[in-house]
C-alpha positions as CSV (number, residue, x, y, z in Angstrom):
1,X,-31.4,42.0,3.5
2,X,-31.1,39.1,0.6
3,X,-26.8,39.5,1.7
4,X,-27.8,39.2,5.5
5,X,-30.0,35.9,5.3
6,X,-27.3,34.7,2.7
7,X,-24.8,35.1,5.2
8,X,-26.7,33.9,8.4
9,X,-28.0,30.5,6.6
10,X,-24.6,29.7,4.8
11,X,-22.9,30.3,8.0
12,X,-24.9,27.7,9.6
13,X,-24.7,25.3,6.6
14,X,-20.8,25.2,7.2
15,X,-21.3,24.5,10.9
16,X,-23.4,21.8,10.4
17,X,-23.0,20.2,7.3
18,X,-26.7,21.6,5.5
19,X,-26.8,23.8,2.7
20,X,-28.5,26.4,4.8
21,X,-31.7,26.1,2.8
22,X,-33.7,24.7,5.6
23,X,-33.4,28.2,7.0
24,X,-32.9,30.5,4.0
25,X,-36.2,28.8,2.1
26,X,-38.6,30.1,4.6
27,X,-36.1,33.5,5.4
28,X,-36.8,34.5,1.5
29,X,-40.5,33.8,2.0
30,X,-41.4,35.6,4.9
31,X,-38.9,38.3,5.9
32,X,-39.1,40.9,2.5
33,X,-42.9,40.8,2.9
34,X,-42.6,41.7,6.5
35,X,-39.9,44.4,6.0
36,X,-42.8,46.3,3.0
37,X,-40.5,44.5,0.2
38,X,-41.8,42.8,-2.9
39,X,-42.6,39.0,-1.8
40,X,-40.6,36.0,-3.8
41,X,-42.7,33.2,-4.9
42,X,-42.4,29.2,-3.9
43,X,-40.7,28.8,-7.3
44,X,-38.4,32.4,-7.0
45,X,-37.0,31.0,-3.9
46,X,-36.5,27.6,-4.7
47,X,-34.6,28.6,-7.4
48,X,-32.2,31.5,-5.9
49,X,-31.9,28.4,-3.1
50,X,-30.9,25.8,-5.7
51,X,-27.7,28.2,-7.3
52,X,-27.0,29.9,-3.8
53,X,-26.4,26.1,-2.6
54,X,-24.3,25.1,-5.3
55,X,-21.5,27.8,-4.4
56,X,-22.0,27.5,-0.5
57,X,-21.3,24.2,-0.6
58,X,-18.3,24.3,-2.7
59,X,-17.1,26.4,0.4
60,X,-18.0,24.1,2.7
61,X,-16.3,20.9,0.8
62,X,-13.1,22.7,0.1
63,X,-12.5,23.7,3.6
64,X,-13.1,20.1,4.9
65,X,-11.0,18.3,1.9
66,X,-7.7,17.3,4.3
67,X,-9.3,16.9,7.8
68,X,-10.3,12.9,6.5
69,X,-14.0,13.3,6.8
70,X,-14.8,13.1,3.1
71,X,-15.8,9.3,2.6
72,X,-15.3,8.8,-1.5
73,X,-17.4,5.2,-1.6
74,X,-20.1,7.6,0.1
75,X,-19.9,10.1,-2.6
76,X,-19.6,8.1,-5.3
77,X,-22.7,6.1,-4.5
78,X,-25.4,8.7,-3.1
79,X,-23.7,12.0,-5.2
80,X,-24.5,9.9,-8.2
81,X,-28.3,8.8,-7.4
82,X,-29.1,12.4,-6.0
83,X,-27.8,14.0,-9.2
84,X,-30.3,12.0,-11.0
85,X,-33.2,12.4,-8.7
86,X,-32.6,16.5,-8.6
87,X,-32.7,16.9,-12.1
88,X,-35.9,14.9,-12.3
89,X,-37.2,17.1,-9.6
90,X,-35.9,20.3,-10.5
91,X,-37.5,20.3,-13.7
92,X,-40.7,18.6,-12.6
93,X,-41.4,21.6,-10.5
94,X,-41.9,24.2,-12.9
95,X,-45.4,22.2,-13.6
96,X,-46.4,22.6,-10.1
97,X,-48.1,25.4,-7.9
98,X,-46.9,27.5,-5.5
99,X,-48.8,25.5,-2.4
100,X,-47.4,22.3,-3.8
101,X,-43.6,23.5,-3.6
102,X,-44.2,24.3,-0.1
103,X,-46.5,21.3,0.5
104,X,-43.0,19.3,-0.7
105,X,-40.4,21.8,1.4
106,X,-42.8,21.0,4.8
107,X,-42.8,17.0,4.2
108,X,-39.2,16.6,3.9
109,X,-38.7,19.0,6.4
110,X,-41.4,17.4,8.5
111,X,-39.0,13.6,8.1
112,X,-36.0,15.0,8.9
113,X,-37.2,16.3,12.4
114,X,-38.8,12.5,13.3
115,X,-35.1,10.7,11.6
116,X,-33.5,13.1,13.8
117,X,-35.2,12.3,17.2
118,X,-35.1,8.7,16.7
119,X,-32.9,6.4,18.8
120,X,-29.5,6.6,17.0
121,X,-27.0,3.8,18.2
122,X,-23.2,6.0,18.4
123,X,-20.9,4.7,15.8
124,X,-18.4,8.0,16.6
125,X,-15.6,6.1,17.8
126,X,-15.4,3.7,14.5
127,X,-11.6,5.1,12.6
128,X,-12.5,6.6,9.4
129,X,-11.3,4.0,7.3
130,X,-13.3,1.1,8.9
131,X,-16.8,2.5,8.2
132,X,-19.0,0.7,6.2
133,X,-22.6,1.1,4.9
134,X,-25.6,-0.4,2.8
135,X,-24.9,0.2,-0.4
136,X,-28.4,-0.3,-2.1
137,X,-30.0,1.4,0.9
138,X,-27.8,4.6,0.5
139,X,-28.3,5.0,-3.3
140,X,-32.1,4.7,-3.2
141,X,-32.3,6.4,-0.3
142,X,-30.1,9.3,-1.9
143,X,-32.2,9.6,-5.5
144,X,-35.6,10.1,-3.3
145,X,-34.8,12.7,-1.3
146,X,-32.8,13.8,-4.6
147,X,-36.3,14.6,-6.3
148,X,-37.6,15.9,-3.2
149,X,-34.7,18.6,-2.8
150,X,-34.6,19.4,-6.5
151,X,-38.3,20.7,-6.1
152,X,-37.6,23.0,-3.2
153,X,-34.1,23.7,-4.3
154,X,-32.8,23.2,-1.4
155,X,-30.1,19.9,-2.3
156,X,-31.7,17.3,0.8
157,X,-28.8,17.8,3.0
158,X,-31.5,18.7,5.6
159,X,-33.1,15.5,5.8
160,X,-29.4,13.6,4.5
161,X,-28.0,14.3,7.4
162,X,-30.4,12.2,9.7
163,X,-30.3,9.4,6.9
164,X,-26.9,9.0,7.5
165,X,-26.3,9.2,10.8
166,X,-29.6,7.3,12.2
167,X,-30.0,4.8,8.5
168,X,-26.7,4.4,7.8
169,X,-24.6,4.7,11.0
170,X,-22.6,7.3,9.9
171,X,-20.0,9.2,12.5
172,X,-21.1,12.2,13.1
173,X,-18.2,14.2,11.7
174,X,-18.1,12.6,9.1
175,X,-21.3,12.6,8.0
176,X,-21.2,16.4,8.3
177,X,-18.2,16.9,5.8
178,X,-19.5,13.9,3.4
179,X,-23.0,15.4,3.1
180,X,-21.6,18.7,2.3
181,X,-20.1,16.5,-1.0
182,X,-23.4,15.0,-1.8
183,X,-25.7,18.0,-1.5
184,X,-23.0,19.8,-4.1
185,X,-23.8,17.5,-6.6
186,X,-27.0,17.0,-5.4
187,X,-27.3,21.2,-6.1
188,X,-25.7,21.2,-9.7
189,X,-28.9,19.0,-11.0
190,X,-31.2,21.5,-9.0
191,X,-29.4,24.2,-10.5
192,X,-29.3,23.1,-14.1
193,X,-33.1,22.1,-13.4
194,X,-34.2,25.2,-12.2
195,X,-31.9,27.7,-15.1
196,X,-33.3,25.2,-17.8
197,X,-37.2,25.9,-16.8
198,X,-36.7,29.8,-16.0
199,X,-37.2,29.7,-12.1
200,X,-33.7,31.6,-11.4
201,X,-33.5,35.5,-10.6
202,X,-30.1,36.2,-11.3
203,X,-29.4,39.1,-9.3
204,X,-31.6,38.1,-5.8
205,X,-29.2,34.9,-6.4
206,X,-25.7,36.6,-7.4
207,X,-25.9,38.6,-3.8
208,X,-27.2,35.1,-2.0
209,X,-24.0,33.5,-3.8
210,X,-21.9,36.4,-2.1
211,X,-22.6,35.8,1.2
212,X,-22.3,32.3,1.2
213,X,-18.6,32.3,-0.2
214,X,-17.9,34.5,2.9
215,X,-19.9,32.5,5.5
216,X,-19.6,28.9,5.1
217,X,-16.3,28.3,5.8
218,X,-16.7,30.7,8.7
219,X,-19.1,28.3,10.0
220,X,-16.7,25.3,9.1
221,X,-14.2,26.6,11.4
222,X,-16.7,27.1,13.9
223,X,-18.1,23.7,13.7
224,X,-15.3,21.9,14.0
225,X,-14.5,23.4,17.4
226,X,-17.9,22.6,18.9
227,X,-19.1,19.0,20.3
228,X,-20.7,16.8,18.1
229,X,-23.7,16.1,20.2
230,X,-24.0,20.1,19.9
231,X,-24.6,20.0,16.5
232,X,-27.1,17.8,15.8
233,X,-29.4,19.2,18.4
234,X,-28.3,22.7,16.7
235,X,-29.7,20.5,13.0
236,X,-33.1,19.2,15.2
237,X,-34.0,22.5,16.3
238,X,-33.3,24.4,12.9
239,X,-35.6,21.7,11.3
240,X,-38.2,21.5,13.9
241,X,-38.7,25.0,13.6
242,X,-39.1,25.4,10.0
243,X,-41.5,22.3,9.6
244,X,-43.9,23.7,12.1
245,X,-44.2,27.5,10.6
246,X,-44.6,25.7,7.0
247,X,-47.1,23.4,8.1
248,X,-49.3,26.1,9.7
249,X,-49.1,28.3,6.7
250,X,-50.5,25.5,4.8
251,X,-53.2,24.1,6.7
């Protein structure tokens, strides 16, 4: 079971640029319970999420690394803030409850659905070597939803995503393959976070860090033969979904 929603939510993170956790998070909560297996915790799952990541994305960056879509300036300056903000995060959650690492997973979750459904003006024709972007805005921007992420675990690419294509103006393509970049950095603070403050089940994680070498660049080549407009509506829905079952298992 742990192999199969590996596989599913790396899959998907390849395709559109996440690091599956927006679906995986709430797969580890609620599916072994339901199946009669021995339930995870908040803090379990965030941290099998936060090492699982960190090799799914490596997947998902190495398979993109000569189609052009990696922007460096990008890297360089939101991989650098998020690093900082997971590690703050990461091992900031091992003083809070269970509720409140959910409470965290349903806001950020609950963001990236609005960001995604706002009015986005289409920069997708702009050649990869003419986009630009606020700096100061993409560095802040980063090192929030860096803490955020390193809480949950699950790196921020679910709510990066809509930051840069509806903040920043990112191309779509290219914000798929460059967020793939951040969240990996993004996931070694979460990692180092989560191992550092004892939140890490190796073995649940080791067979989550199986499937995701086999899936995610499965779901690389698949993304890049589907239409762009596909694929964020494919992100939307994933989102949307996910913020409203957390929400109403909070309140």
């Amino acid at each position: 079971m742990l192999f199969f929603i590996g596989f599913i939510g790396s899959f998907v993170s390849g395709m559109v640029g996440i690091g599956g956790s927006i679906i995986k998070y709430p797969m580890l909560l609620y599916i072994p319970p339901l199946l009669g297996l021995s339930a995870f915790t908040a803090h379990e799952v965030a941290g099998i999420s936060a090492v699982q990541v960190f090799f799914a994305t490596i997947g998902g960056v190495w398979a993109y690394r000569k189609g052009g879509y990696l922007n460096k300036s990008l890297i360089f300056y939101m991989g650098t803030s998020i690093l900082a903000g997971s590690l703050i995060g990461a091992v900031g959650s091992n003083y809070m409850s269970n509720d409140g690492v959910n409470m965290v997973y349903a806001v950020l979750a609950t963001l990236a659905v609005i960001m995604m459904f706002l009015p986005k003006k289409g920069k997708d024709d702009t050649p990869n070597d003419q986009v630009t972007f606020n700096k100061p805005t993409a560095a802040v921007s980063a090192f929030l939803v860096g803490i955020g992420a390193g809480i949950v675990g699950a790196a921020g690419a679910f709510i990066l995503v809509p930051i840069l294509l509806v903040v920043l103006k990112i191309p779509t393509r290219m914000t798929i393959a460059t967020s793939l970049a951040i969240t990996f950095i993004s996931s070694i603070g979460a990692t180092i976070g989560k191992i550092a403050t004892d939140q890490v089940l190796i073995g649940p994680a080791a067979v989550m860090v199986a499937a995701s070498l086999i899936a995610a660049p499965l779901g690389v080549m698949a993304g890049k033969r589907m239409n762009t407009k596909h694929l964020q509506w494919l992100l939307a829905l994933l989102i949307l979904g996910t913020a409203i079952k957390i929400w109403l298992d909070i309140l």
